[in-house]
C-alpha positions in Angstrom: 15.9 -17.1 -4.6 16.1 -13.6 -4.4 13.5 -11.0 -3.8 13.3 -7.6 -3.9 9.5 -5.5 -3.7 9.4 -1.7 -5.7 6.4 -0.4 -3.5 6.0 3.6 -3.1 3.8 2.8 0.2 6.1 1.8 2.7 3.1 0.2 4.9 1.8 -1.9 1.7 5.4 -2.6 0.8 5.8 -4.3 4.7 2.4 -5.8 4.2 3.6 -7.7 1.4 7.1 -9.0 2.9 5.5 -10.1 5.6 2.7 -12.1 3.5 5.9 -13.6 1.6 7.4 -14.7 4.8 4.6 -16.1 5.6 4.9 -18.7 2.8 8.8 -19.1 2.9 10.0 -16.1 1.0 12.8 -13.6 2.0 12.3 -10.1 0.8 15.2 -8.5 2.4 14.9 -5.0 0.2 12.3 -2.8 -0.5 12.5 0.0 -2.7 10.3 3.1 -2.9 11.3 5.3 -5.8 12.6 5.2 -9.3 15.4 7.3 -8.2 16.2 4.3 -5.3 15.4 1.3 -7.7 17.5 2.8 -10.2 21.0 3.5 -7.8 19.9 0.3 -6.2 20.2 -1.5 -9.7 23.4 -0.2 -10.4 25.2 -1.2 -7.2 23.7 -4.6 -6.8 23.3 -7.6 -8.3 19.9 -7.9 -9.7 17.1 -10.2 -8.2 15.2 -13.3 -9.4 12.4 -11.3 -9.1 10.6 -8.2 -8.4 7.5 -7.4 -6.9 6.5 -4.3 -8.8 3.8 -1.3 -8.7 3.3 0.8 -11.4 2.7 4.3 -9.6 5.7 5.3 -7.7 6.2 8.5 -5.6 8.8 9.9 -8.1 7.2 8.7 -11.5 5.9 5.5 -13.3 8.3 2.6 -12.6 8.8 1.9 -16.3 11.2 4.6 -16.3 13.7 2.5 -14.3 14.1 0.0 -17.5 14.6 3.1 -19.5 17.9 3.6 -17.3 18.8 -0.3 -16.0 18.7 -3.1 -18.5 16.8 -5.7 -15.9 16.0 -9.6 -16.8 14.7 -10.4 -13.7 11.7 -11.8 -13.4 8.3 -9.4 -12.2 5.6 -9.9 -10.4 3.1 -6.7 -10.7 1.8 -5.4 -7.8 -1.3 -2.8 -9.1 -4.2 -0.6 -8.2 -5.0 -0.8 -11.5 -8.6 -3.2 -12.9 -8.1 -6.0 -14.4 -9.1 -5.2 -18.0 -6.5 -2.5 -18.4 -3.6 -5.0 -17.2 -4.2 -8.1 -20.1 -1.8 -7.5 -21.4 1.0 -7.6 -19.2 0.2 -11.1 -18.4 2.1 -12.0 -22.1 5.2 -10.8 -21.0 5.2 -10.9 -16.9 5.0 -13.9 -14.4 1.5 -12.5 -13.0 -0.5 -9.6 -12.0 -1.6 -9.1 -8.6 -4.6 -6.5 -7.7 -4.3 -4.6 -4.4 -5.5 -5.4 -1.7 -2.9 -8.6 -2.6 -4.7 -11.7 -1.6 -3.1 -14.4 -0.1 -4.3 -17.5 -2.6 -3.3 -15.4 -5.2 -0.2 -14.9 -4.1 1.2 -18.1 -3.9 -0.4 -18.8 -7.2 1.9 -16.0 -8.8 4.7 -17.4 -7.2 4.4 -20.7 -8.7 3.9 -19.7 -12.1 7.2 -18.1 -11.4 8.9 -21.5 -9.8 7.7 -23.1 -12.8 9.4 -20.8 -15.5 12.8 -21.0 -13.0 15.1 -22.5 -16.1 13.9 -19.8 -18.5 13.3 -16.7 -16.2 16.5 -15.1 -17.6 14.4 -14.8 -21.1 11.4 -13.2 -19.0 11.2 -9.7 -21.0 8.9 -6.5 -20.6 7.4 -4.7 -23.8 7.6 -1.2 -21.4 6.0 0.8 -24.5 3.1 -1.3 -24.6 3.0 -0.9 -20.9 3.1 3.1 -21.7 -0.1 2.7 -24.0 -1.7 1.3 -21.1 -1.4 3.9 -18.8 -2.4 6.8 -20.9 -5.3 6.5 -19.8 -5.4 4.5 -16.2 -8.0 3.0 -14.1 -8.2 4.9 -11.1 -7.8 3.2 -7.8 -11.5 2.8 -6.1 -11.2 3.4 -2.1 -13.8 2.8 0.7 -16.3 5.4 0.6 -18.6 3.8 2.7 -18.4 0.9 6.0 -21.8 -0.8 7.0 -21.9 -1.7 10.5 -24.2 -3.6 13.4 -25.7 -1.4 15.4 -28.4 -3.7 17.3 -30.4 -5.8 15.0 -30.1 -3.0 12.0 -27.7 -1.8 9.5 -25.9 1.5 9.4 -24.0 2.8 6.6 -21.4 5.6 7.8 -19.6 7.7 4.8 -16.2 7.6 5.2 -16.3 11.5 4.5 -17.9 11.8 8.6 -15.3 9.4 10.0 -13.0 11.5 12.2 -10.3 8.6 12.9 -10.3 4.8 13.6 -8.1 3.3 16.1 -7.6 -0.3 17.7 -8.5 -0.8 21.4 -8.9 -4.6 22.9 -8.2 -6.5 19.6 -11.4 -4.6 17.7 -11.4 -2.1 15.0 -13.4 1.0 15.7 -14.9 4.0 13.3 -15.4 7.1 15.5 -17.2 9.8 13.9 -18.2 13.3 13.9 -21.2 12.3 15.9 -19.1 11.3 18.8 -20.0 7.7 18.0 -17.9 4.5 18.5 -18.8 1.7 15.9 -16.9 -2.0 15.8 -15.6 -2.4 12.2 -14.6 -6.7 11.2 -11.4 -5.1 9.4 -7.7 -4.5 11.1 -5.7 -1.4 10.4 -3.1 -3.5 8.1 -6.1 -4.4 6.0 -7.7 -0.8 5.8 -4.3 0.7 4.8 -5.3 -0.7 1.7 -8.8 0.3 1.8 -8.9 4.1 3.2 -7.8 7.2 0.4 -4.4 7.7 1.3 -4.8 11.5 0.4 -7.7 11.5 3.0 -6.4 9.0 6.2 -3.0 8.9 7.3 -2.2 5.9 10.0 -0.2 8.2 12.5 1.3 4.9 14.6 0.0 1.8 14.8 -3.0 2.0 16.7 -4.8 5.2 14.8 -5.8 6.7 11.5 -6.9 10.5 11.4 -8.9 11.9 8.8 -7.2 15.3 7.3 -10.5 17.4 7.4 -10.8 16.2 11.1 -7.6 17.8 12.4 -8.4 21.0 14.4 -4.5 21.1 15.8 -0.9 20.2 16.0 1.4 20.5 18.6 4.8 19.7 19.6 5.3 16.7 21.9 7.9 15.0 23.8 10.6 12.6 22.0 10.1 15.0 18.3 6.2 14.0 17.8 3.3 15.5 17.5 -0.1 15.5 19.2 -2.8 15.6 17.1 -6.6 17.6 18.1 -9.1 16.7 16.4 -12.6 18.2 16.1 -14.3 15.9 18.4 -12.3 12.7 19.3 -11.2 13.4 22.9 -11.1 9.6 24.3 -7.2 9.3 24.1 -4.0 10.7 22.9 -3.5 10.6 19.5 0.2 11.1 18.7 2.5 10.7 15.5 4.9 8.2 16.2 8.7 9.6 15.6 9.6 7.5 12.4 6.2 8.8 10.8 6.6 12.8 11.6 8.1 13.1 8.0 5.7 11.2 6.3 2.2 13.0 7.8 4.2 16.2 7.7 4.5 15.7 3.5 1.3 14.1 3.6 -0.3 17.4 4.8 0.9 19.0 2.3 
């Protein structure tokens, strides 16, 4: 069976392979445009199925079946509610809502193992789709964490967190109050959760918040160091393969 996932967030779009592999499923390629899904399309032989989003960094991913006549079979992978997506269930395998859960996965996946003999007659309506997203559910982020201090509840706005990093297998908020709070999520799972136009996971230990950077510098090996307004405890650098990325994502 081949797999292929059309994801514009690269760390969602590893999230995902690896939750295939977890259940016996290969996705060697990942796409992350319509532009690459549509010279990818041309130039190789298409897949059994395809893991889909709707939003892409280029344009709505409709517009690759306006280009590429594909029968393969898809999955859709969607920020969007429930409600709004009925009614591609009549002419897709399944739906799945991010954050993807792990149940439902597998479920999608055999509703697609089931229609294996007829999958070549599995065919999108992409107009209808265009109705649908006229008017689009927007994506709802954190905007709040509630967290144990003591014997009491704390709610901290995710508007005063300055970055959250990993240290000793826990998960930890700090905020502009110079406080450290233990968190019961990882940093693959808040990827999903934090605004991506506010939080930016700079390697794979730390997320910054934009309106906490007070500076950038050069540092060695083509990163950066990043200041910010109060966090001091330890370095927090861009990795190498993400400069590109946070550098477009400050803009």
């Amino acid at each position: 069976m081949k797999v292929i996932i059309i994801e514009d967030e690269k760390p969602s779009a590893r999230r995902l392979q690896r939750m295939l592999q977890t259940i016996g499923v290969t996705a060697e390629t990942l796409l992350h445009s319509v532009e690459e899904a549509i010279t990818w399309f041309k130039q190789n032989e298409h897949p059994d199925l395809i893991f889909l989003d709707i939003q892409l960094s280029d344009g709505l991913s409709f517009e690759i079946f306006d280009v590429v006549e594909i029968k393969s079979a898809i999955i859709f992978t969607t920020a969007y509610d429930e409600y709004a997506l009925q009614a591609f269930k009549l002419n897709s395998i399944d739906y799945l809502l991010k954050p993807i859960d792990d149940e439902e996965l597998e479920t999608a996946l055999s509703k697609f193992k089931d229609r294996l003999p007829e999958k070549q007659q599995v065919t999108l309506d992409f107009n209808d789709i265009k109705k649908l997203l006229v008017n689009p559910v927007e994506r709802e982020y954190k905007k709040r964490f509630s967290v144990k201090v003591g014997q009491h509840l704390k709610l901290i706005n995710v508007d005063a967190i300055e970055c959250v990093f990993s240290e000793n297998k826990g998960t930890y908020l700090y905020t502009n109050e110079g406080r450290n709070y233990l968190i019961d999520l990882s940093l693959d799972t808040l990827e999903e959760e934090l605004m991506p136009t506010q939080f930016f996971r700079v390697n794979r230990k730390f997320f910054v918040n934009i309106h906490a950077i007070k500076d950038m510098v050069s540092y060695t090996n083509s990163r950066l160091q990043i200041k910010l307004n109060s966090y001091k405890e330890q370095d927090v650098i861009v990795a190498r393969e993400r400069v590109k990325d946070f550098k477009t994502w400050l803009e």
